[in-house]
N, C-alpha and C positions, 0 to 999 in steps of 0.2 A: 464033633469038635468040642474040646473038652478044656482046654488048656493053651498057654501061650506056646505051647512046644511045636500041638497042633497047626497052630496060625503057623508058625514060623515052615512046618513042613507044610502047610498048603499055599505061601509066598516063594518055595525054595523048587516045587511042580514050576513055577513061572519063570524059573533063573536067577531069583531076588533072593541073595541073602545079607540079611541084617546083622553088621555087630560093630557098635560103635563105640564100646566100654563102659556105657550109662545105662542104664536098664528106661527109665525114664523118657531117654531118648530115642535109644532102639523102639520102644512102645508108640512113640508118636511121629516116628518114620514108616513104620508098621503099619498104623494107620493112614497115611498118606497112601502109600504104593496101594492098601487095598482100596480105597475111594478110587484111584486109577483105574485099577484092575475092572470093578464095578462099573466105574462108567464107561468104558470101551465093552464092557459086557464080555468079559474073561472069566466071571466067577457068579455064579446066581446072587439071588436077593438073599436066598437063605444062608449060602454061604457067608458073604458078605454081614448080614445080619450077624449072625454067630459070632464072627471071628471081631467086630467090631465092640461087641458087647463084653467078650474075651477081655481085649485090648483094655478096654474104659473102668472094669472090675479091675484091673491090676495095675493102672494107675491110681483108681481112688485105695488100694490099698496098697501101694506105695505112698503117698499121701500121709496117707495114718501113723501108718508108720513112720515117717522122719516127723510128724510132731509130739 
């Protein structure tokens, strides 16, 4: 897992697809559903790790970017 395209095809394996017209916000829905996923134990630590780390890099560089 490489990228938020990634996260998004490995939430979309579950029936979960994200798009709420904010990027900002799709990103921190993203990570809600995967915390779920995680704690019911639908997706490994590693996965979860990855995809969370994903998430957290493209908000702090949204971030940056709008200042």
């Amino acid at each position: 897992m490489e990228s938020v395209y990634d996260v998004r095809q490995l939430l979309k394996r579950f029936g979960i697809f994200i798009y709420l017209g904010e990027r900002a916000a799709d990103l921190s829905l993203m990570e809600l559903e995967l915390q779920e996923l995680y704690k019911i134990e639908c997706i490994s630590t590693i996965e979860y790790q990855m995809a969370i780390l994903i998430i957290r890099k493209e908000k702090t560089r949204l971030q940056n970017k709008e200042e």
